[in-house]
N, C-alpha and C positions, 0 to 999 in steps of 0.2 A: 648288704643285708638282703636285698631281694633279688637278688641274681640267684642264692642260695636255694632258696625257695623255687626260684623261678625253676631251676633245674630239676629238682624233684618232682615237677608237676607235668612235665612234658616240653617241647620248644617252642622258644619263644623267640624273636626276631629282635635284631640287635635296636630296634627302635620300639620296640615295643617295652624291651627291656629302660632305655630313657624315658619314657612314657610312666613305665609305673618306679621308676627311681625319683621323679620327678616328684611324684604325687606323694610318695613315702616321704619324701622329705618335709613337703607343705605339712603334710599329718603333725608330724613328731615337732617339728616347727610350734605349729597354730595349738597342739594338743599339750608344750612340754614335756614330751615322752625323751629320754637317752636313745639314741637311734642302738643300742644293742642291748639295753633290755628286755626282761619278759615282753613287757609290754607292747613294745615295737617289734620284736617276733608276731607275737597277736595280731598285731595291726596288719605287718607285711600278707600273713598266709589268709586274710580277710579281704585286701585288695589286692592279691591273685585269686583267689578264687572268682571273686566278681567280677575281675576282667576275663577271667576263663569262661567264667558262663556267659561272655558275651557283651559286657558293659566295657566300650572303651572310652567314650567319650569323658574327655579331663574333667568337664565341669560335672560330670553325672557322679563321677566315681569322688571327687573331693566332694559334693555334698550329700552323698551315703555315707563318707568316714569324718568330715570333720567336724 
């Protein structure tokens, strides 16, 4: 699901890509979102954008979305 996204937004490093697969999952986890619903669409292009402006740190970006 956010690989998808990830491509449309510019490149992203294959560890960067673990990094925010990670945190999608805790999201949809902790939030019970279906990881291919609207919702979790929502979520994903929310935290890429956040890591794209610059917030990568795990614990910053899990508690902006959870």
């Amino acid at each position: 699901m956010i690989e998808k996204h990830a491509n449309m937004s510019g490149m992203l490093a294959p560890d960067d890509l673990q990094v925010l697969q990670k945190i999608f999952d805790i999201i949809c986890e902790k939030r019970h979102i279906a990881k291919n619903s609207i919702e979790a669409k929502r979520e994903a292009r929310i935290l890429l954008d956040i890591y794209m402006a610059g917030i990568r740190s795990e614990s910053q970006l899990l508690g902006m979305l959870v």
